[in-house]
C-alpha positions, 0 to 999 in steps of 0.5 A, a space after each residue: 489506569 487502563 495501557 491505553 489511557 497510560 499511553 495517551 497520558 504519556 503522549 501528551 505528557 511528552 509534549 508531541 504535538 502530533 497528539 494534539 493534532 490528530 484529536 482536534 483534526 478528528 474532531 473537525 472531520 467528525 463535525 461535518 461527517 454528514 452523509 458519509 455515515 451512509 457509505 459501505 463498504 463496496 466502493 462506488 466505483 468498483 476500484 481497488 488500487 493497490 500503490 506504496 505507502 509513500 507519504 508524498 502520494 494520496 491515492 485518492 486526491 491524485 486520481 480525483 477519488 472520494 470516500 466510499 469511491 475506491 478500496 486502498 492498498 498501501 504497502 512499502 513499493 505497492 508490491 504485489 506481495 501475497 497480502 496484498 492479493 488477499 485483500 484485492 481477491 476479498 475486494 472483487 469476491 466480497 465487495 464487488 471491484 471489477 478495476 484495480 489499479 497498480 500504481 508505483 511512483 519515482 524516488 521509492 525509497 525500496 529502489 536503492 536497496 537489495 532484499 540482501 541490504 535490508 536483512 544487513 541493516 537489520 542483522 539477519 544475515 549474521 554479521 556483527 553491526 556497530 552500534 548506534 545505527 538507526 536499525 540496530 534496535 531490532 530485538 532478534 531471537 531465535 522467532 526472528 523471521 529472517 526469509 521475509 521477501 522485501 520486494 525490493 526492485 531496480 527498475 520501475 516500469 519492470 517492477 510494475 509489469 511483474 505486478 500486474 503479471 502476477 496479478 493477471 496469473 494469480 489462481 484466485 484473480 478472475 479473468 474478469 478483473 481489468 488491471 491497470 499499471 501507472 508510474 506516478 511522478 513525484 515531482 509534477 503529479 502526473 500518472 504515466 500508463 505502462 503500456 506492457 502492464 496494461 496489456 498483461 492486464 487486459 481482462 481476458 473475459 467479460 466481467 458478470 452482470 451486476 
């Protein structure tokens, strides 16, 4: 028997009902896929947004979105992390964005922490956990990377106005590219603009005839 199919059996063998879900919800989605077959992969409306992975957000329902619509970037904070440039600059050089949107939201679970709390949770600062811990699985050796930047932050408007500014001053960025900060509220659905970030954000040129 195939790793995959062991796994699957295991899955459902196990009783999680996650599995069984996710097959039948497909099935459904795959039933009325219609059209879509006939989308590419350059959003229709030129944008990219780069946000958290939050599961209480859907980029696409809260700004009224569609598949083919927008390129998505999720990540934990929707930091402006160097992977995250890479797939914005690929966005607006291979697919043709000319509007990304930058979009942190209240209650971030990467807002109470310090880049120094998260390499403790995870014993990479040398410092003997009692075990039983929700972190203490971490199988460390000596490939263990111990310099990621977490990206943690404090304050959520500045977090968004560091984004967008090093967006706006990356090498690889065209000054073309207009960019768009919004704090999302969790609580009642709206998008805050901030002010700074757009202004930052401004493209400094006019974009190229399409």
């Amino acid at each position: 028997m195939r790793k995959i199919e062991k796994d699957s059996l295991m899955l459902i063998e196990s009783g999680k009902p996650t599995f069984h879900e996710i097959l039948e919800a497909n099935r459904a989605y795959a039933e009325s896929f219609g059209d879509k077959a006939k989308l590419v992969g350059a959003p229709r409306r030129r944008l990219a947004i780069l946000t958290c992975m939050d599961a209480r957000m859907d980029p696409a329902k809260l700004i009224g979105l569609s598949e083919g619509d927008a390129h998505v970037i999720r990540n934990a904070g929707g930091s402006a992390s160097d992977d995250a440039i890479r797939s914005l600059v690929v966005s607006c050089k291979l697919m043709g964005t000319t509007d990304w949107l930058v979009i942190h939201h209240s209650g971030c679970g990467m807002q109470p922490y310090t880049d120094d709390d998260i390499r403790h949770l995870l014993g990479l600062d040398g410092v003997v956990h009692d075990k039983g811990g929700k972190w203490h699985d971490v199988q460390k050796s000596a490939h263990t990377p111990a310099d990621i930047h977490w990206l943690t932050f404090k304050d959520l408007t500045k977090s968004i106005v560091e984004d967008v500014d090093r967006l706006r001053n990356h090498p690889l960025v065209p000054a073309s590219i207009a960019i768009y900060g919004f704090i999302y509220h969790i609580h009642h659905g709206r998008l805050e603009p901030v002010e700074e970030a757009n202004r930052i954000g401004a493209p400094r040129t006019k974009p190229p005839a399409p």
